[in-house]
Structures are given as structure tokens and as C-alpha cells.
N, C-alpha and C positions, 0 to 999 in steps of 0.2 A: 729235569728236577733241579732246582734251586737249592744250598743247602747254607743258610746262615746259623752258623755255627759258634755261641755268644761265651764267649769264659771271660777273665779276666788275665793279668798276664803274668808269668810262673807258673800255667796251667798243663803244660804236654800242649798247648793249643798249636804250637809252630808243628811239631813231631806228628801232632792229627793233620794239620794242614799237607806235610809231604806223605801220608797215608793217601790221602786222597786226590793229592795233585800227581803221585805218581799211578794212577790209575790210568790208563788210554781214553779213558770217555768222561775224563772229569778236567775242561778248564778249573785253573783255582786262581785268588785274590785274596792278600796278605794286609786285613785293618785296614781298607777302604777308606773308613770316616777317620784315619789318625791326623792328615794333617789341617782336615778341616777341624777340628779336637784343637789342635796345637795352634791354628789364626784366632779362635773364638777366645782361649783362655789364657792364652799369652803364657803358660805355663811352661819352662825353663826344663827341659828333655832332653837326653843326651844325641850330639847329629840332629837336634832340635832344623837347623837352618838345612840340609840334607834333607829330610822329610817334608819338610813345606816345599822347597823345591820340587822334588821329586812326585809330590802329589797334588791333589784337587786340594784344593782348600775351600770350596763352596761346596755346603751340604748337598745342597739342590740338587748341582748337578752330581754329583756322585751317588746320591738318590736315584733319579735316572738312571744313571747307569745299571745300579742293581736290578731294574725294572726291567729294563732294555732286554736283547738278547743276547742267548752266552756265547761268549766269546772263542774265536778258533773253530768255531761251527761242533764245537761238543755238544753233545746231547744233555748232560750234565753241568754245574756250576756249584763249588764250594768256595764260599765265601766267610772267612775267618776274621770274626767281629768281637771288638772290646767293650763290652755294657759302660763302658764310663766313658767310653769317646761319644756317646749318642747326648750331649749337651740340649740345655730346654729349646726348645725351638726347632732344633732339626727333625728333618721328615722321619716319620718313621711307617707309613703307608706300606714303603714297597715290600716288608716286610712281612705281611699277608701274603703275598707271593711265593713265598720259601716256607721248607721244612726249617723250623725254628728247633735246635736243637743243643742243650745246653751241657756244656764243661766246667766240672768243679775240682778242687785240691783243698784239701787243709791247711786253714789257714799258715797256723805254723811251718810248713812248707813253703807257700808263698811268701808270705815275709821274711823268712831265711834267702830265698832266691834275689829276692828283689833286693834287700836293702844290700846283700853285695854287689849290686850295680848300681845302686842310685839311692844317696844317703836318705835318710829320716823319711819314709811316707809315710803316706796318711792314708786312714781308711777311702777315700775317693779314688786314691792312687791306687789301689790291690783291686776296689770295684764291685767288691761282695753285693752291698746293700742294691747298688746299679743294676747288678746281674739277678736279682728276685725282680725287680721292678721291672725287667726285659721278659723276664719269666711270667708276671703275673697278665701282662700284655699281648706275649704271643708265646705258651706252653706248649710244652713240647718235651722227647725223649730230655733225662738227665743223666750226666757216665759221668763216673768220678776218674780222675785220673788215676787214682789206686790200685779201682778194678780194670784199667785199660792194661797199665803195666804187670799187675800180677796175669793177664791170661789176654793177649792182645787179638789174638784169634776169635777165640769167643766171644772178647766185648763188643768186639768190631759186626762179628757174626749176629748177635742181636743186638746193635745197633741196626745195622740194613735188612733184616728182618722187621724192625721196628715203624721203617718211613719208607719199607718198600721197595729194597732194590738189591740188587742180587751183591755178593760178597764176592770181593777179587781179591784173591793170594796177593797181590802187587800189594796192595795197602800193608803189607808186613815186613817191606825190605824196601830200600832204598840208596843209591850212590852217595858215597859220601859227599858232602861239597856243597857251597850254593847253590839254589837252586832258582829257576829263571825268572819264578813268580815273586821273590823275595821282596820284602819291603825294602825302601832304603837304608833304614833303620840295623838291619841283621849285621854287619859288622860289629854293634857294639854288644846286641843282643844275644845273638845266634851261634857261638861259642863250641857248644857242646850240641846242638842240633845238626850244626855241620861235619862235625865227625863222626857223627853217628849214621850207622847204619838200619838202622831199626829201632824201635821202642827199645828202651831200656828196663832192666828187670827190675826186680820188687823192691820198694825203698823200703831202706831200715826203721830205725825208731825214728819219731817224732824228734827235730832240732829242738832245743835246751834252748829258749828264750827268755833275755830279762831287759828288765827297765821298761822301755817306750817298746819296743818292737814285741815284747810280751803284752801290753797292752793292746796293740793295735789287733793282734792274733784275737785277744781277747774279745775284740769289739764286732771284730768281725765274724765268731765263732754262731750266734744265732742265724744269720743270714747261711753260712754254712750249712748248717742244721736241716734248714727249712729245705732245699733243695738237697742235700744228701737223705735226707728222707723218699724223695722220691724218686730215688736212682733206678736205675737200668740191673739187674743183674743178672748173670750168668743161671740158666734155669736147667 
């Protein structure tokens, strides 16, 4: 099984990615198309020249790749995808191949996360509107990060109930630290995933947003909607 797994970023998407890459039968792959993302738009990312380095910068072939076989001879393959790194043009084929399975947050959430690492974004930048467009192309389960961290067992539990595959205790604890599949990127990023040992528990209120970063919350609040409508939940 293949598992492209689409969120945006301030999602739990890294904290899912060490669920699953500390599994024994699951190779995993940390934003594949980011630095082809980062040649095509010439767009200015923190470790920006780190990640080109470090990664494919031609769609194509990183297309393939995901096509290819999994890697490490796993039986298994998660691969942890950003809906706004999939730019017009690149392939998006191999992704009939994989359980498409999508990751959402509120917005308010995400925009508090991100604009303290990376001044003023914009709606392209958080991905919302991307991530229904990834949705309405290849549907699939949807899990809020909400319900992951209120009850990680269970979401987890019917999630792999959902696309088929049996539930590992593993996916609920993890060494703290980097980890080997890391992008190059997780120094600036990866902060608080690396100290952590498991999912973190239930977030409090909703962050207090004003000006420009309560707008962008705002814009991106339907796109939300639309896909937190069709969640996954604890039955």
C-alpha cells in the first residue's frame, strides 16, 4: 500500500508522518515535490538553498519515484504531501496509485503556527483552497487534526480500518529526536516534533487573530468547511 497523505503545513502532518514511519512495515517520504515547488516558483523559504540541494527539483522524476517501488523492500509506503507544492504542470498520475488521504486544522491554528516562522503568508502559502482541488481529484478518507489529538488511538484506528490495514500500537509513541526520513528543511521547521514523543493532547481555544493573519484565517475558512464536513470520526 501506498499512502499519499495531502495537508497543508501547520497540520500534525510531520507528527502523522513519525506515526507511520515508525511502524516496521511502513518506508516513509517527508514533501517529495518541495524542492521541485521551490525551482518552479522561485519562492524565497526558509533553508530555501538546503532543500534544493537536498532534493529532486524535476517533477518528473520524483513522479516516478512515487510510481516506482517502495523503498527498503517495505511492504508499505507513506508519503507526506503539501497540496500547493503540486504546481500547474506537474504530474499528478501516480497518484491513482496511492490511498489518497487527506489532513485538515483550523485555519486559525495554521496561520498562528506559520506566521511565527515565516512572516505575512498568503492563502497559497497555508494551501487550503489547493488541498480541496487535490480532494476533488483524488477523494479519500478526511481527519482533522483536532480529532487526531483529542483521541489518537481511535482516529488512527479508523483511519486503517478506513483504507484497509491493520492498526500498530507503534504509531502512538516515538524517540524523541530526528528522524532519518526527515526533510532537509526540519531544522527550521520541526522544533516541537522533535521533542516530542507522541501526539500532543487537546488544543485549547482557538488563537486571538487580528489584521492581515485574521483575514487570511478568514479566507481560508470555506475551503475548511468543505472538507471538515466530510471528516472521519470516532464511531
Amino acid at each position: 500500500m501506498k499512502i499519499a497523505m495531502w495537508s497543508g503545513p501547520r497540520n500534525l502532518s510531520t507528527a502523522c508522518l513519525y506515526a507511520f514511519g515508525n511502524r516496521a512495515d511502513f518506508a516513509a517520504w517527508d514533501e517529495p515535490f518541495y524542492a521541485a515547488y521551490l525551482a518552479r516558483t522561485g519562492i524565497d523559504h526558509p533553508m530555501r538553498k538546503a532543500v534544493l540541494a537536498a532534493g529532486n527539483a524535476d517533477p518528473a522524476a520524483v513522479a516516478e519515484l512515487c510510481s516506482g517501488p517502495v523503498p527498503e523492500g517495505k511492504p508499505h509506503w507513506y508519503m507526506k504531501h503539501m497540496g500547493f507544492h503540486m504546481c500547474d504542470g506537474f504530474p499528478l498520475d501516480w497518484a491513482l496509485g496511492c490511498v489518497n488521504v487527506h489532513l485538515i486544522r483550523h485555519p486559525a491554528r495554521v496561520v498562528a503556527s506559520y506566521a511565527a516562522k515565516r512572516e505575512e503568508p498568503t492563502l497559497r502559502d497555508i494551501g487550503f483552497e489547493q488541498q480541496v482541488e487535490i480532494f476533488e481529484r483524488f477523494p479519500g478518507p478526511v481527519i482533522d487534526s483536532a480529532d487526531v489529538r483529542d483521541d489518537p488511538e481511535g482516529m488512527l484506528r479508523r483511519l486503517c480500518g478506513e483504507i484497509g490495514l491493520d492498526f500498530d500500537p507503534a504509531m502512538l509513541a516515538w524517540d524523541a529526536g530526528p528522524k532519518p526520513f526527515d526533510g532537509a528543511w526540519a531544522p527550521h521547521w520541526y522544533g516541537a516534533v522533535h521533542r516530542s514523543t507522541g501526539f500532543a493532547g487537546a488544543e485549547g481555544p482557538l488563537p486571538e487573530l487580528a489584521g492581515r493573519d485574521a483575514a487570511l484565517a478568514r479566507a481560508a475558512i470555506p475551503f475548511y468547511e468543505d472538507l471538515w464536513a466530510r471528516r472521519l470520526t470516532v464511531s
